[in-house]
C-alpha positions as CSV (number, residue, x, y, z in Angstrom):
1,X,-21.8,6.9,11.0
2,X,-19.7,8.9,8.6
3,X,-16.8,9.5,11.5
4,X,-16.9,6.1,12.1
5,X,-16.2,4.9,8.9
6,X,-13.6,7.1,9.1
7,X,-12.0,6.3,11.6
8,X,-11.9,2.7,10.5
9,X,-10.3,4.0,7.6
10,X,-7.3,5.6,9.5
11,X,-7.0,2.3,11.4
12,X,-6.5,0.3,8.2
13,X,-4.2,2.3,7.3
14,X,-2.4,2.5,10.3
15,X,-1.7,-0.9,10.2
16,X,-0.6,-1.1,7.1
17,X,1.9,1.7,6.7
18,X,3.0,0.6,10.1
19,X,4.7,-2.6,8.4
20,X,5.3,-1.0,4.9
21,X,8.2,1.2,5.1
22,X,6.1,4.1,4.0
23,X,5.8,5.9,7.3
24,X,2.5,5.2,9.2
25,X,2.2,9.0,11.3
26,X,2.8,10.2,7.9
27,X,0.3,8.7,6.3
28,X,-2.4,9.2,9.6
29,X,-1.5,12.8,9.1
30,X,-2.4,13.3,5.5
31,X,-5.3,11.4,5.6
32,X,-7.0,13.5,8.6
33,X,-6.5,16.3,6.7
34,X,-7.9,14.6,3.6
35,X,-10.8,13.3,5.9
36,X,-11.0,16.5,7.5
37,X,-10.7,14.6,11.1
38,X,-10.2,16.8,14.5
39,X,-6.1,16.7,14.6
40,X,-6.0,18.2,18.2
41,X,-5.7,14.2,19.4
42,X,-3.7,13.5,17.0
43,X,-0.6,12.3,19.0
44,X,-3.2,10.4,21.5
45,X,-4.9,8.5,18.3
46,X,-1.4,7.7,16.9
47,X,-0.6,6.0,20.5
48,X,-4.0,4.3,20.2
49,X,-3.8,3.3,16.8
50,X,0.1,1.8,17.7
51,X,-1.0,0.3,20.3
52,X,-3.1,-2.1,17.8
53,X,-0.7,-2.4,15.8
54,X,1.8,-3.4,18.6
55,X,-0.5,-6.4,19.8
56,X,-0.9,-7.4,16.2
57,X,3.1,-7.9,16.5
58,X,3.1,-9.6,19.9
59,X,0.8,-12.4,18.2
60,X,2.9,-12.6,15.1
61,X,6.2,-13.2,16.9
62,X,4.5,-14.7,20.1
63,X,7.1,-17.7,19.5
64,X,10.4,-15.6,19.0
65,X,9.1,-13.5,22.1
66,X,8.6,-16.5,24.0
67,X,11.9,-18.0,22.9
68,X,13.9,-15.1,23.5
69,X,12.6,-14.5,27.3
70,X,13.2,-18.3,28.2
71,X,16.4,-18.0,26.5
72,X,17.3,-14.9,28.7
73,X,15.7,-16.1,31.8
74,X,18.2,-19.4,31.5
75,X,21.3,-17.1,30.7
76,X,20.8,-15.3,33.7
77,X,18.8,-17.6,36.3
78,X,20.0,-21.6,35.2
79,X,23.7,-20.9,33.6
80,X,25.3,-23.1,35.7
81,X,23.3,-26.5,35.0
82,X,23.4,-25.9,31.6
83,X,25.5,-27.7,29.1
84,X,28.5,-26.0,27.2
85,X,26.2,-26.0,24.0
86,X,23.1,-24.3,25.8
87,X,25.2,-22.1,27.4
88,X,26.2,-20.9,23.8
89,X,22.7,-20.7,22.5
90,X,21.4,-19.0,25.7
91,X,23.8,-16.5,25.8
92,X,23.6,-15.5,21.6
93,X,20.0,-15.2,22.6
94,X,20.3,-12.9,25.7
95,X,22.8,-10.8,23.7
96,X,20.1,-10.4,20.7
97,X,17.6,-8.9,23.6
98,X,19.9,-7.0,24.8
99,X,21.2,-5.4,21.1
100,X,17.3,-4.6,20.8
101,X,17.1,-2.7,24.6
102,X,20.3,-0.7,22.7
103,X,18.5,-0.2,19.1
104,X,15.5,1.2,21.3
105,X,16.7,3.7,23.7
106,X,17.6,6.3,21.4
107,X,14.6,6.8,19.8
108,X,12.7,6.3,23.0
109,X,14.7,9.7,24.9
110,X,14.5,11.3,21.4
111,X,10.2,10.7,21.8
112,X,9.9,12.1,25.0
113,X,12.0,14.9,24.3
114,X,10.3,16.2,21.2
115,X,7.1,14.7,21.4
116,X,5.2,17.5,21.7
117,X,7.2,20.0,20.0
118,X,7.0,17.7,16.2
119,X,5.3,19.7,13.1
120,X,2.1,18.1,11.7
121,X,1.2,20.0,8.8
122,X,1.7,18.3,5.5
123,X,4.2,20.6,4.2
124,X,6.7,18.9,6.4
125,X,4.9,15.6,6.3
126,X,5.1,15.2,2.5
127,X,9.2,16.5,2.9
128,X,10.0,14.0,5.4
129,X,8.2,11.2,2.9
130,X,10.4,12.3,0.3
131,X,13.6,11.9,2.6
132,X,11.6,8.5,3.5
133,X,11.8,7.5,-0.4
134,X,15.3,8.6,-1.2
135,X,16.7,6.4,2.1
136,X,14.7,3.2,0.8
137,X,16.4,3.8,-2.9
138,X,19.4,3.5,-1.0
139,X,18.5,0.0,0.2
140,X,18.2,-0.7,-3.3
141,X,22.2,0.1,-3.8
142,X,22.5,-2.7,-1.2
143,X,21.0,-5.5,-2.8
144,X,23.5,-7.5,-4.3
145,X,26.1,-6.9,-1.5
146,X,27.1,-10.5,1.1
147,X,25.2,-10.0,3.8
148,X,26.5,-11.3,7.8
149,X,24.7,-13.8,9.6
150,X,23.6,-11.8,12.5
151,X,23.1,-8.2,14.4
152,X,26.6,-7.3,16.0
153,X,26.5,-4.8,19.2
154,X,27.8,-2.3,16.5
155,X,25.0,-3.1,14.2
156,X,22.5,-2.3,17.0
157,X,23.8,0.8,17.9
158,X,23.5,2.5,14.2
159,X,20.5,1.0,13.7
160,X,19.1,2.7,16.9
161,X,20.8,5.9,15.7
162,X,19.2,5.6,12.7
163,X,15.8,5.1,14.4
164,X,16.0,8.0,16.1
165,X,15.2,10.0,13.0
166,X,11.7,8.2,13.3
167,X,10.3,10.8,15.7
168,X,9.7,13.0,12.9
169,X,6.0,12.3,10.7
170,X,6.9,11.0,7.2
171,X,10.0,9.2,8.2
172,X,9.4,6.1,8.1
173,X,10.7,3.9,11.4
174,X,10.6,0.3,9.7
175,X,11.9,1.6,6.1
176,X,14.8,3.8,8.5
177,X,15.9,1.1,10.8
178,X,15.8,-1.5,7.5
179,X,18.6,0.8,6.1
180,X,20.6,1.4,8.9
181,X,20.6,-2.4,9.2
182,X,21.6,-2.9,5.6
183,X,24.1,-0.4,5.6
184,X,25.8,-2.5,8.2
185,X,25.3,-5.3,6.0
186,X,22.8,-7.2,7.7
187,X,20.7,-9.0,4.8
188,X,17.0,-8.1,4.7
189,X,15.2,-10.3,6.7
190,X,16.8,-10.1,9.6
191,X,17.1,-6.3,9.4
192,X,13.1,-6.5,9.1
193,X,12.9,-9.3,12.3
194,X,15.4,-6.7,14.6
195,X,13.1,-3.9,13.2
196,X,10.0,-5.5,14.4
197,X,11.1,-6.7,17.5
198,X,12.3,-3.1,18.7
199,X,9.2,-1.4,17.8
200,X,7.4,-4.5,20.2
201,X,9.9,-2.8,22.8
202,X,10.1,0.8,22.1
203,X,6.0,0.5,21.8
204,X,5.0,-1.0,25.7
205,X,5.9,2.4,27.1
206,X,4.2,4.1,24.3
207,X,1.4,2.2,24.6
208,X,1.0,3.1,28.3
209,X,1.2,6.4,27.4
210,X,-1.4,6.7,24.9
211,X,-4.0,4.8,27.6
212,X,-2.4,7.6,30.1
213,X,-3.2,10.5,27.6
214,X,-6.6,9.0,26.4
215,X,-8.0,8.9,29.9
216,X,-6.8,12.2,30.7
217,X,-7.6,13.9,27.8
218,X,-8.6,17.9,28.3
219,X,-11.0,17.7,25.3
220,X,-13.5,14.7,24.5
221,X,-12.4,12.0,22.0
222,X,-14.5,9.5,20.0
223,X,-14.8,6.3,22.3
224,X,-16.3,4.3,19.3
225,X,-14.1,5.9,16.7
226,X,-11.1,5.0,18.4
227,X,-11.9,1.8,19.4
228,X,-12.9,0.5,15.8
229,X,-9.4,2.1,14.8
230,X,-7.5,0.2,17.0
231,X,-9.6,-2.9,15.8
232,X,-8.9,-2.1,12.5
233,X,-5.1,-1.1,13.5
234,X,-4.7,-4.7,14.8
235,X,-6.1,-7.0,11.8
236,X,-4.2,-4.6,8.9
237,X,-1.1,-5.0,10.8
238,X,-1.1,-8.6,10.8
239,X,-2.3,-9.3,7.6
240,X,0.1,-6.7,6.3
241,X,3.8,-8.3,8.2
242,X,2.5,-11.8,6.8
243,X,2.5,-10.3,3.5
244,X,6.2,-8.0,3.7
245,X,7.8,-11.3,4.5
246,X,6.5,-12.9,1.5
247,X,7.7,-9.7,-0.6
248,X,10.7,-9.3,0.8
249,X,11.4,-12.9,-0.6
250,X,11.1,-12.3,-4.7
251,X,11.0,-8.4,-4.3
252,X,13.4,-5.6,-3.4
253,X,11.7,-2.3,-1.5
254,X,12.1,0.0,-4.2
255,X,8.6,0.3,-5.1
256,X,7.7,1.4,-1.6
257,X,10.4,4.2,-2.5
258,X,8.7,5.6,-5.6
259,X,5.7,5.2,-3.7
260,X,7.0,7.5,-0.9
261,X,8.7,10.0,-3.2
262,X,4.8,10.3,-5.0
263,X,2.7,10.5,-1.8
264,X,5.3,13.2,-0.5
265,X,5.0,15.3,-3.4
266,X,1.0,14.9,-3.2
267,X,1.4,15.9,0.3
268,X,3.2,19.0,-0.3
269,X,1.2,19.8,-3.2
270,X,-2.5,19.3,-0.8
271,X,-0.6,21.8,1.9
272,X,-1.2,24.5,-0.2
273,X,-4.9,23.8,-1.2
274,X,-6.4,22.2,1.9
């Protein structure tokens, strides 16, 4: 009963440092340690616990999902009995999936290059947070800078970059991927939209992975424990991106910054004691 509770536990927070920019496998790290869970699935329960987290997404944007694959599917299927103005809307739409199939690669190559070769222990953990909480006070810098209308092909491709460094636990992918988008001036809430829609992308193979890995696993995992984590993953993670955009609105993220830069240090500070 104790594990189980447990487990739930990680899959709150799962979801909710998924959508905070305070760097989810960080925090699933330091709290198996804390709550002195078996880390030798660790990479399969991250996969699982993502995989909750990505559905959670697919609901929330079901309509700008939707929208963007019809909008595609006309570009490329019905151009030619569409009007000039369609034509125009279609195409700005097919470009914007696109920019995220370019934002996403990167990071994807970078995963299945390193995956199994990333440190878990908290020492690096809690020094990747604090990289994590200097980036985000960089967003801060930003704030009161004019902001463009939309994600250019150049805009994707340093965002992506940027992403990339998202591979390693503690960095944050949201928080990263929000400042590589304002650093190309792209204002907030788009930056968060493109930042959400490529982790829907870059998290179908990864998704497919972790079911791979979880029904091939060498040693025996926790059915129930998973399953209530992934639960859990799911309903945190949507509650938690209704609330960001509401933040993101009257707030700036430089509270999730201090918060980083604390939980690193405690991080560092708990590798030498636990």
């Amino acid at each position: 009963m104790i594990d189980i509770i447990k487990y739930i536990i990680l899959g709150i927070i799962q979801g909710i440092s998924e959508i905070f920019p305070v760097s989810s496998s960080g925090h699933l790290t330091i709290f198996a340690h804390i709550l002195k869970i078996d880390t030798s699935n660790l990479t399969i329960f991250l996969m699982i616990t993502n995989a909750g987290s990505f559905l959670a997404l697919l609901f929330f944007f079901r309509k700008d999902i939707l929208s963007l694959i019809v909008s595609s599917w006309n570009f490329i299927f019905r151009r030619k009995k569409l009007s000039e103005e369609q034509y125009l809307s279609e195409k700005i739409e097919f470009h914007y999936v696109l920019k995220l199939l370019i934002a996403a690669v990167p990071i994807g190559i970078a995963g299945l290059l390193i995956k199994d070769y990333l440190p878990d222990n908290l020492f690096f953990v809690g020094t990747a947070l604090l990289a994590t909480g200097v980036l985000l006070s960089i967003v801060f810098y930003f704030r009161n800078q004019k902001f463009a209308n939309e994600v250019t092909w150049k805009n994707a491709m340093v965002i992506g970059l940027f992403q990339t460094l998202a591979v390693f636990p503690g960095i944050s992918r949201s928080g990263i991927t929000i400042v590589g988008g304002l650093s190309q001036k792209v204002n907030l809430k788009d930056a968060l939209r493109f930042s959400f829609l490529c982790y829907i992308i870059i998290s179908v193979p990864v998704t497919l992975l972790g079911i791979y890995d979880a029904l091939n696993a060498s040693e025996e995992i926790h059915v129930i424990g998973y399953s209530l984590a992934f639960i859990f993953s799911f309903i945190a993670t949507f509650i938690s991106v209704k609330f960001i955009y509401k933040y993101v609105k009257v707030k700036n993220l430089i509270h999730f910054a201090i918060y980083c830069l604390i939980i690193g240090s405690v991080a560092i500070t708990l590798h030498f004691f636990i």
